[in-house]
py3Dmol code that shows the C-alpha trace and the ligand (Angstrom):
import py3Dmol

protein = """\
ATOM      1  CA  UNK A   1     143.764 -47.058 -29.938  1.00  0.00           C
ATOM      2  CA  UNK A   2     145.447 -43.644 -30.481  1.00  0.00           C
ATOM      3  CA  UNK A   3     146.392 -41.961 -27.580  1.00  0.00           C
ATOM      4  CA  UNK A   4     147.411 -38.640 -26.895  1.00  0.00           C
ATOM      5  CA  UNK A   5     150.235 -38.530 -23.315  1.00  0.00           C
ATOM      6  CA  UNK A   6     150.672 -34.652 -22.633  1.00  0.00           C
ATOM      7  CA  UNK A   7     152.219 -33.203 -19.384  1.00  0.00           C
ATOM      8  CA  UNK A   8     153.416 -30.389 -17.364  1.00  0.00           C
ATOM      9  CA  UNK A   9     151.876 -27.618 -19.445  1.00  0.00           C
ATOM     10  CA  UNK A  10     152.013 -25.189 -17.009  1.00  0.00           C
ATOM     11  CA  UNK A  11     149.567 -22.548 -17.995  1.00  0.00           C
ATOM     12  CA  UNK A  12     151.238 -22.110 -21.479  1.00  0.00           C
ATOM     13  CA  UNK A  13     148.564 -21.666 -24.115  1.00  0.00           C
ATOM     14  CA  UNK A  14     149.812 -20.711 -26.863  1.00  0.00           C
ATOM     15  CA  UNK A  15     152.217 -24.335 -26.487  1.00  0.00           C
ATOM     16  CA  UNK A  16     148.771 -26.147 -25.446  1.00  0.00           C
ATOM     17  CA  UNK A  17     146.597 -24.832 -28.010  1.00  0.00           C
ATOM     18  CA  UNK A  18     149.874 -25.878 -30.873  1.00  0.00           C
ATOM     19  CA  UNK A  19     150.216 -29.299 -29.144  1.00  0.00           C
ATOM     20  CA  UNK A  20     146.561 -29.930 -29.416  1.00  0.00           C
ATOM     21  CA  UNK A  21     146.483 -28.509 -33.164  1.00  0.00           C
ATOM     22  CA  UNK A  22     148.921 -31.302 -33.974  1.00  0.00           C
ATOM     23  CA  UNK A  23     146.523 -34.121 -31.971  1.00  0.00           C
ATOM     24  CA  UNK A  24     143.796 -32.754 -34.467  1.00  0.00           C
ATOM     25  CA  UNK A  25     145.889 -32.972 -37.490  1.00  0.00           C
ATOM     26  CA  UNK A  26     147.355 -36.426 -36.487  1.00  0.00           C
ATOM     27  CA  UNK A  27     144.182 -37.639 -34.806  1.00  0.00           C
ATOM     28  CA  UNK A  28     143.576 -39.815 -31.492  1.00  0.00           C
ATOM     29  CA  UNK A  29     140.732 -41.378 -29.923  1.00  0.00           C
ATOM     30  CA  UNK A  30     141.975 -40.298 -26.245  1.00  0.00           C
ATOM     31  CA  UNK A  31     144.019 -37.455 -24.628  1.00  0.00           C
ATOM     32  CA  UNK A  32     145.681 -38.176 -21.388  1.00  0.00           C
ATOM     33  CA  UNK A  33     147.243 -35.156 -18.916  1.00  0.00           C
ATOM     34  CA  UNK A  34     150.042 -36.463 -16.950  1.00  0.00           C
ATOM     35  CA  UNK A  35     149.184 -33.346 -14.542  1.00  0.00           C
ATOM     36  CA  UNK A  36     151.035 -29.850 -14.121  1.00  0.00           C
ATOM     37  CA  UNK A  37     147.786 -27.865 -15.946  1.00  0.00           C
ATOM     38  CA  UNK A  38     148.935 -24.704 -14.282  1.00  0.00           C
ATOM     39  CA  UNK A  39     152.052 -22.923 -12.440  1.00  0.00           C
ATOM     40  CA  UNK A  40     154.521 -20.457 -13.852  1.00  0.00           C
ATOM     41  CA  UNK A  41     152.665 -19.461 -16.652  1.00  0.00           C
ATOM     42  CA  UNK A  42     150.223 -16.366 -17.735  1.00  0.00           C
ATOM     43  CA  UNK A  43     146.909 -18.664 -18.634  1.00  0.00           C
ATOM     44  CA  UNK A  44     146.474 -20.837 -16.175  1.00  0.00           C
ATOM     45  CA  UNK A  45     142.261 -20.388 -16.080  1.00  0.00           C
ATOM     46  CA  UNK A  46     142.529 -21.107 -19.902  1.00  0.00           C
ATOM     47  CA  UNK A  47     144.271 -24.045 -20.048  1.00  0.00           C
ATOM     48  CA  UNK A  48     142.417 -25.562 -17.089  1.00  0.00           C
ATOM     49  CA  UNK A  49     139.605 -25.498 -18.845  1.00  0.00           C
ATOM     50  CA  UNK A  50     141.326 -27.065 -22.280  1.00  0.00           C
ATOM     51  CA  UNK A  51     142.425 -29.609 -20.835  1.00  0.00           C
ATOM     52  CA  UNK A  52     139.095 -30.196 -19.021  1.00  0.00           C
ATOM     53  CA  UNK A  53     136.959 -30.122 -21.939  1.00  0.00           C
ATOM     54  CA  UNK A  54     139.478 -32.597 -24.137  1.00  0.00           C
ATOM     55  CA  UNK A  55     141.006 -35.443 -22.037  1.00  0.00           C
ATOM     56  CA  UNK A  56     139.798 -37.845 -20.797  1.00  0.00           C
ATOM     57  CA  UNK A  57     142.219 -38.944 -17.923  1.00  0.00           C
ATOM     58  CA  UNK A  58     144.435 -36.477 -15.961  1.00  0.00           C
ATOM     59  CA  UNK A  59     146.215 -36.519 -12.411  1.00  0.00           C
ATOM     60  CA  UNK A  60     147.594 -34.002 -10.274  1.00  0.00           C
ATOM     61  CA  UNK A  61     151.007 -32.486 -10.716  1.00  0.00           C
ATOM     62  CA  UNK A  62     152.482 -30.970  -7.884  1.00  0.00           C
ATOM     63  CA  UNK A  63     152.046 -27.688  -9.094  1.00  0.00           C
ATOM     64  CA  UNK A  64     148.151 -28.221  -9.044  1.00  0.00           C
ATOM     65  CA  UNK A  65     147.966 -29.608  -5.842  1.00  0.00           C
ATOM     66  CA  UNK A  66     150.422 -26.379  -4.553  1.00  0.00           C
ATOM     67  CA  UNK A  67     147.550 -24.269  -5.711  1.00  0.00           C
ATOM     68  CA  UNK A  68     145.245 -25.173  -2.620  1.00  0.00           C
ATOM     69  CA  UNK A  69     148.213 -26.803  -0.364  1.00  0.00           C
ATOM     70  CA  UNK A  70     150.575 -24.214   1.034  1.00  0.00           C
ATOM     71  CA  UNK A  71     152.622 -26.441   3.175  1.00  0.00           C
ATOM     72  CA  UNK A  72     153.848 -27.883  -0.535  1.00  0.00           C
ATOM     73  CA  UNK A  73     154.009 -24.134  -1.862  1.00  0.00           C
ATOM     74  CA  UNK A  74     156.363 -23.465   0.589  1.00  0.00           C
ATOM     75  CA  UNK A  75     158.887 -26.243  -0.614  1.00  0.00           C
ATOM     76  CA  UNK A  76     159.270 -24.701  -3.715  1.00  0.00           C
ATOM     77  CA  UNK A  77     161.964 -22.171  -4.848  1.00  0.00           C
ATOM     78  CA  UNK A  78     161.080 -18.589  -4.629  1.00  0.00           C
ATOM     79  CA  UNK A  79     159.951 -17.861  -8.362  1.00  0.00           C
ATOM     80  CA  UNK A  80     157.453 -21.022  -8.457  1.00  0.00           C
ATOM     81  CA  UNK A  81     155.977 -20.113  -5.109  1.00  0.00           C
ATOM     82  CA  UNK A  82     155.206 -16.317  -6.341  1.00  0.00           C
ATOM     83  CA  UNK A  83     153.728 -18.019  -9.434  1.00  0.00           C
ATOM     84  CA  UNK A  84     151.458 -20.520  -7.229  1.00  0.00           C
ATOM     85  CA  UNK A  85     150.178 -17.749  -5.025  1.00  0.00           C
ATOM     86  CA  UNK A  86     149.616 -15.674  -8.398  1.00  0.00           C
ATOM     87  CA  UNK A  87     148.128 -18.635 -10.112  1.00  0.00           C
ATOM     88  CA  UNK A  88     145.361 -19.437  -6.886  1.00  0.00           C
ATOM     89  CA  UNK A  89     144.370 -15.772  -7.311  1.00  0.00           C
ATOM     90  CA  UNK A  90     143.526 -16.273 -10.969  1.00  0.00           C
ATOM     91  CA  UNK A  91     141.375 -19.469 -10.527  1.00  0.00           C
ATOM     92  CA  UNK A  92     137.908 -19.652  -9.616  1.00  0.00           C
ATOM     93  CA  UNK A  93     136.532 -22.306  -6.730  1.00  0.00           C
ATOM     94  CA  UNK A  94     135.655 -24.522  -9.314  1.00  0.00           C
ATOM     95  CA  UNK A  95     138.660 -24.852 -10.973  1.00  0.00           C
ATOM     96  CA  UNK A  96     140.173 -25.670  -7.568  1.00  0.00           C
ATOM     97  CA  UNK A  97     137.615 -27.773  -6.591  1.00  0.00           C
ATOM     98  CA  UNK A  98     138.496 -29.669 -10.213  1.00  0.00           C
ATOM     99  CA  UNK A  99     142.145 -29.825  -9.148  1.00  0.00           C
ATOM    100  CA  UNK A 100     141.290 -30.676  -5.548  1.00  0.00           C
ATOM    101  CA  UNK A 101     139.424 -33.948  -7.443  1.00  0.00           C
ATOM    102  CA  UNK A 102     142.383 -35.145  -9.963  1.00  0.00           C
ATOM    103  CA  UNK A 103     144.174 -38.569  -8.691  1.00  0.00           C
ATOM    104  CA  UNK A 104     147.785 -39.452  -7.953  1.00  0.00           C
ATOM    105  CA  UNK A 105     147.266 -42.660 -10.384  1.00  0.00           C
ATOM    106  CA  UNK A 106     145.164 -43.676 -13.188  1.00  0.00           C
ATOM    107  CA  UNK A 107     145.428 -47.082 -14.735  1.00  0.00           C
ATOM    108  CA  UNK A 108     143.604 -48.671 -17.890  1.00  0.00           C
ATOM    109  CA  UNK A 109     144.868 -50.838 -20.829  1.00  0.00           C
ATOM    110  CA  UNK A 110     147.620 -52.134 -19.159  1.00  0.00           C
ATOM    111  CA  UNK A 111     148.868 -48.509 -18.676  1.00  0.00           C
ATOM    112  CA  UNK A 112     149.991 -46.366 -15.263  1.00  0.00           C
ATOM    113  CA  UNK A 113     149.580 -42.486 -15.424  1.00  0.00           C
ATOM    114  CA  UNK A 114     151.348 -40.897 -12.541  1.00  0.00           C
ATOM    115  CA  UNK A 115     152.611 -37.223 -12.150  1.00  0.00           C
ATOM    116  CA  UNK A 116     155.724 -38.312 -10.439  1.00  0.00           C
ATOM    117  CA  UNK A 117     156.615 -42.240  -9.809  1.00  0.00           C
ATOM    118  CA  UNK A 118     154.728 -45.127  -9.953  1.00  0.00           C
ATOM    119  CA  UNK A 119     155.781 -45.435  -6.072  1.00  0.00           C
ATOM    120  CA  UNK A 120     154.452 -43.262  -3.846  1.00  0.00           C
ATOM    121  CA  UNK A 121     153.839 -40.546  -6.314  1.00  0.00           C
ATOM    122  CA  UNK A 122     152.409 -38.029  -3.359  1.00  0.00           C
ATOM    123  CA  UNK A 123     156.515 -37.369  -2.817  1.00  0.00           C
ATOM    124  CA  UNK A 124     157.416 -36.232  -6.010  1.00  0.00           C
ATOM    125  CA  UNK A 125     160.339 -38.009  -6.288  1.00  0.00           C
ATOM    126  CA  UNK A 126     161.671 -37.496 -10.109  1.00  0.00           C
ATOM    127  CA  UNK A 127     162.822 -39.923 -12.778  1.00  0.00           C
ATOM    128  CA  UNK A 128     165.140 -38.631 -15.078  1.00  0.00           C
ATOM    129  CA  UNK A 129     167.218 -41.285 -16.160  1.00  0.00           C
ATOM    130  CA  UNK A 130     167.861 -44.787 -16.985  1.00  0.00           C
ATOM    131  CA  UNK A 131     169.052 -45.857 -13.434  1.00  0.00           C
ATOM    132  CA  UNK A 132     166.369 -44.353 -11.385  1.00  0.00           C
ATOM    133  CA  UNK A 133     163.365 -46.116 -13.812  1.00  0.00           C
ATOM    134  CA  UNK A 134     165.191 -49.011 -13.193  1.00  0.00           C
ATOM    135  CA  UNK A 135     164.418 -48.399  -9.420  1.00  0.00           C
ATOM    136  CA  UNK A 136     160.630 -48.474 -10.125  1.00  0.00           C
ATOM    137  CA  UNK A 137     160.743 -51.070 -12.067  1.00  0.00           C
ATOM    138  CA  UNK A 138     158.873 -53.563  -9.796  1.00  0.00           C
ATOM    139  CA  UNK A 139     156.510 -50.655  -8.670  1.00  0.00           C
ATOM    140  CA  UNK A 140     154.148 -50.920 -11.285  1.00  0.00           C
ATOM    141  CA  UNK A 141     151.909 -54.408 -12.713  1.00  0.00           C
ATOM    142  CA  UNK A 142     151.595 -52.496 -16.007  1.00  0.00           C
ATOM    143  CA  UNK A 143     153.427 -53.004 -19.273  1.00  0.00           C
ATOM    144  CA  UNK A 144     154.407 -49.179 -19.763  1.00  0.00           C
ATOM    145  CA  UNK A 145     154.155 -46.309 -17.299  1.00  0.00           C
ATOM    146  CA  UNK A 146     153.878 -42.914 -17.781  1.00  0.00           C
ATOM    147  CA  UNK A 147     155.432 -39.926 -16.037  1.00  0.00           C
ATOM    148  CA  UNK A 148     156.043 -36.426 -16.295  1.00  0.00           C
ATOM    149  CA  UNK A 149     157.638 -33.958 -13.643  1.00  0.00           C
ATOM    150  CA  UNK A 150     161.137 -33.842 -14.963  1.00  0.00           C
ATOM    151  CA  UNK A 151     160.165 -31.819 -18.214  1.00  0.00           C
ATOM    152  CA  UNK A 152     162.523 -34.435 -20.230  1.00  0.00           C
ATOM    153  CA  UNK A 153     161.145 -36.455 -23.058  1.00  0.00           C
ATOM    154  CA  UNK A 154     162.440 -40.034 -22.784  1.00  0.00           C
ATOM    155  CA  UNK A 155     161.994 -43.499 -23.101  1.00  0.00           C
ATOM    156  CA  UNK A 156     163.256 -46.153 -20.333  1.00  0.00           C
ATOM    157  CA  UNK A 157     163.273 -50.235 -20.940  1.00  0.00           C
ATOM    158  CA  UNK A 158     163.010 -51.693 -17.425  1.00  0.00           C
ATOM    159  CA  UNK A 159     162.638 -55.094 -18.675  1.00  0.00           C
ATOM    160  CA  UNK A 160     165.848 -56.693 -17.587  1.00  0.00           C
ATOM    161  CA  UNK A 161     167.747 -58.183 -20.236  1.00  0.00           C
ATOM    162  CA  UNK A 162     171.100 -59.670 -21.592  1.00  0.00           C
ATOM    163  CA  UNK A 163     170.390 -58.979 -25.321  1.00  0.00           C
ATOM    164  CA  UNK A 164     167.440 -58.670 -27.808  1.00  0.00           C
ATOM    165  CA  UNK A 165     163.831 -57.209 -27.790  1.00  0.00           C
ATOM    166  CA  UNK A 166     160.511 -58.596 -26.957  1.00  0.00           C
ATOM    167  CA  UNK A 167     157.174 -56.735 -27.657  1.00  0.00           C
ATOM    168  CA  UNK A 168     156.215 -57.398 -24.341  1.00  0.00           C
ATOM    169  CA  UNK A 169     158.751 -55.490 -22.785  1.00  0.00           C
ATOM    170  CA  UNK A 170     158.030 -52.694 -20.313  1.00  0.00           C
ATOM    171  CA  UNK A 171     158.959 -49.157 -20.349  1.00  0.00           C
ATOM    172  CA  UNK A 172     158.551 -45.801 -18.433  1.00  0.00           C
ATOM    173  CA  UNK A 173     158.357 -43.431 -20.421  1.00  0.00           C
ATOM    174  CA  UNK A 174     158.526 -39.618 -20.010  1.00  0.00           C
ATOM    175  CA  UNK A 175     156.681 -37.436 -23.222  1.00  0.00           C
ATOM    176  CA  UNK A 176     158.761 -34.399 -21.944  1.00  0.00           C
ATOM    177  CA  UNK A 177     156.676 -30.917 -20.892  1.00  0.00           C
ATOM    178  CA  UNK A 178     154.126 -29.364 -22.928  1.00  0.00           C
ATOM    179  CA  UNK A 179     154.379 -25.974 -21.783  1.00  0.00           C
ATOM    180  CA  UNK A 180     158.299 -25.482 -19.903  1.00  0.00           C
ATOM    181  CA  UNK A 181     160.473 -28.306 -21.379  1.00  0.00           C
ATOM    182  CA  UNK A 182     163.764 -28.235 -19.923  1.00  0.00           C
ATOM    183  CA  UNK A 183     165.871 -31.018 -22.225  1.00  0.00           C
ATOM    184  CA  UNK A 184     167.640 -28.315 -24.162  1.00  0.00           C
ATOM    185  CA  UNK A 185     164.586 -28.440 -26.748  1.00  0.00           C
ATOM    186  CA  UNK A 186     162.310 -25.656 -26.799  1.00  0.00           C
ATOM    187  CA  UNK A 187     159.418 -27.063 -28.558  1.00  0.00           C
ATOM    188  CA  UNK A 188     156.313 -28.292 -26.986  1.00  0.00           C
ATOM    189  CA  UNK A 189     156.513 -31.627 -26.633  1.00  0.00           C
ATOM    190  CA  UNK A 190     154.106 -34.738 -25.905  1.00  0.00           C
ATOM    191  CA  UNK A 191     153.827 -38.617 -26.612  1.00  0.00           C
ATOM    192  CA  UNK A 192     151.842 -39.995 -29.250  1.00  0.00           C
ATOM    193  CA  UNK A 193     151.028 -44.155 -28.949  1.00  0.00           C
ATOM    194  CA  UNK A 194     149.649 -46.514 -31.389  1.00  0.00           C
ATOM    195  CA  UNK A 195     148.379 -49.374 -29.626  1.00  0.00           C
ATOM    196  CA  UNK A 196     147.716 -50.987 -32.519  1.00  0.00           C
ATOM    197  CA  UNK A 197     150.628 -50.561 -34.542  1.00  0.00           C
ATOM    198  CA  UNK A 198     152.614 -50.847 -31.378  1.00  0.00           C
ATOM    199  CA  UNK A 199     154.411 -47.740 -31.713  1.00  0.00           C
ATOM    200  CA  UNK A 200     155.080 -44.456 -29.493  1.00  0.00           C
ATOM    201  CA  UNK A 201     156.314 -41.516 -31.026  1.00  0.00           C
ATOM    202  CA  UNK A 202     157.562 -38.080 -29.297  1.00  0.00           C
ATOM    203  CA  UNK A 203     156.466 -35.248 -30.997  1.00  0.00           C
ATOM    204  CA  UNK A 204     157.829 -31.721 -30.831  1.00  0.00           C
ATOM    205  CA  UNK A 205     155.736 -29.010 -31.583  1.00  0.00           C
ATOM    206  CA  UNK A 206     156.673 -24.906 -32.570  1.00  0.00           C
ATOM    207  CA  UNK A 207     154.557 -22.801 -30.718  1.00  0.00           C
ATOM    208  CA  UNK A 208     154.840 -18.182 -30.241  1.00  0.00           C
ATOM    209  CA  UNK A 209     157.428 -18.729 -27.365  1.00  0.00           C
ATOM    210  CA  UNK A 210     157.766 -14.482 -27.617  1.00  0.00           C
ATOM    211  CA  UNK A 211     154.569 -14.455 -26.994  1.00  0.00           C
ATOM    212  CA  UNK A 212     153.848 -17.254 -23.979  1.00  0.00           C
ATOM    213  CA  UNK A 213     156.965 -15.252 -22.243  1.00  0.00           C
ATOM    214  CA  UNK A 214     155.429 -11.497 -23.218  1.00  0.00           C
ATOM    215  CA  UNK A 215     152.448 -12.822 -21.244  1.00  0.00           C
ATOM    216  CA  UNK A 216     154.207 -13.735 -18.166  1.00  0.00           C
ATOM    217  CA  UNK A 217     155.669 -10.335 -17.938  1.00  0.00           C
ATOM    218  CA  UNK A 218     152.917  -8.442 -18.386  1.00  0.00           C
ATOM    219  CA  UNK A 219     151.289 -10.637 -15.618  1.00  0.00           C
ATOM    220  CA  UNK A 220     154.239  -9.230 -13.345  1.00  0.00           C
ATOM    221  CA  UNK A 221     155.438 -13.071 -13.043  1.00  0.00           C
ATOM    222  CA  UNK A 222     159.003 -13.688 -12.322  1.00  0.00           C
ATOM    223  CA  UNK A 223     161.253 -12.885 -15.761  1.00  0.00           C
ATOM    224  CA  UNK A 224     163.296 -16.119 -15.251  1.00  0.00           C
ATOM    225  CA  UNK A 225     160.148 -18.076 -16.496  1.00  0.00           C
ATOM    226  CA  UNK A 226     159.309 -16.257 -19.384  1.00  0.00           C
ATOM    227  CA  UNK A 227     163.202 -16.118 -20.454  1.00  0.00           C
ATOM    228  CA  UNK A 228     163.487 -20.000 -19.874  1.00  0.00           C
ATOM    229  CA  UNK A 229     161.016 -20.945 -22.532  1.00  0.00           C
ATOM    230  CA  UNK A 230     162.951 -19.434 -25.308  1.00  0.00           C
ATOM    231  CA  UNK A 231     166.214 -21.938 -23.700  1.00  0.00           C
ATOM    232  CA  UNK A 232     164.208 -24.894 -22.998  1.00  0.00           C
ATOM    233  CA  UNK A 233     165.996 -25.071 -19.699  1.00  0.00           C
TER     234      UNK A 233
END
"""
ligand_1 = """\
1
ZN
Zn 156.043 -29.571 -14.068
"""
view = py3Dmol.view(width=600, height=400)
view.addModel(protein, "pdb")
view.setStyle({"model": 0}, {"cartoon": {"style": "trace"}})
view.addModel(ligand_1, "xyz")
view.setStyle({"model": 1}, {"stick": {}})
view.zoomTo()
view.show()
């Protein structure tokens, strides 16, 4: 099997509709959303309903599940609350409704799909490097697990070992943010894995960052997230 791992797209469409240009021209037989669909971007209604209409797996990021729970909302900092309350106002009761229904966890083919952590994923603890997958290494009965959240693209062994590699080792592994990465590359990025060939590739993607961030003005968004894109910060 082919699969598609994208995350954290954050209402970005013109970086959605490039990533999933690249799917087509690669081609997969699945699509899985790691969960951030909307928040701080200009099309959040839009890329709801992408991603709706081509995975087939997807769980909540916090920035969904801000969208209809203020007490989280209120945790955030001061531009990514304006764009939550902005972003509820855009979408209709069914689109919440469809966020309302997305899962912390998925699991198939020996695979965990979390927002957050394999452990108690509802805290939105983060991951971003080699120590702290190391932590949740025994917090997950899958072979790899994947995460988003951070916006970094990266790959974590957490099978401990002296020396040497085994093809049964197990990973966490991060395919960086769609539509806001923030690892110093601003491409759209997302995983591709070969179950098959036993490979997992990250792929980066050029997308119209002028225009993604022309959009978020015009929506009267705050100007930190449109400049951001162009930084990958
Ligand atoms: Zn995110």
């Amino acid at each position: 099997m082919r699969l598609a791992i994208i995350s954290d797209i954050h209402a970005n469409l013109e970086a959605l509709d490039a990533v999933f240009e690249d799917i087509d021209r690669v081609g997969v037989d699945r699509i899985a959303c790691l969960g951030d669909v909307v928040g701080y971007g200009a099309n959040p209604v839009e890329c709801l309903a992408l991603v709706r209409a081509r995975s087939q797996h997807c769980v909540v990021g916090n920035h969904d599940f801000a969208v209809f729970d203020k007490p989280l909302r209120k945790l955030f900092v001061a531009s990514a609350q304006k764009s939550a309350q902005w972003t509820e106002n855009q979408l209709s009761e069914a689109d919440v409704a469809w966020l309302k229904g997305l899962p912390y966890k998925l699991s198939f083919d020996n695979m965990l799909f979390v927002h957050s952590t394999p452990r108690d994923p509802e805290l939105w603890d983060y991951i971003f490097g080699h120590l702290e997958a190391q932590m949740y290494s025994n917090a997950f009965m899958e072979r790899l697990c994947f995460v988003g959240h951070s916006h970094h693209a990266h790959v974590h062994s957490v099978t401990p070992r002296v020396r040497g590699y085994t093809p049964t080792d197990r990973f966490i592994i991060n395919p960086g943010s769609v539509g806001q990465p923030r690892d110093g590359n601003p491409k759209a990025s997302y995983g591709l894995l070969d179950t098959v060939a036993g490979t997992y590739e990250n792929r980066r993607v050029e997308y119209d960052i002028e225009k993604a961030g022309a959009k978020i003005l015009a929506a009267g968004l705050p100007p930190n997230l449109a400049s951001r894109l162009r930084e990958g910060r």
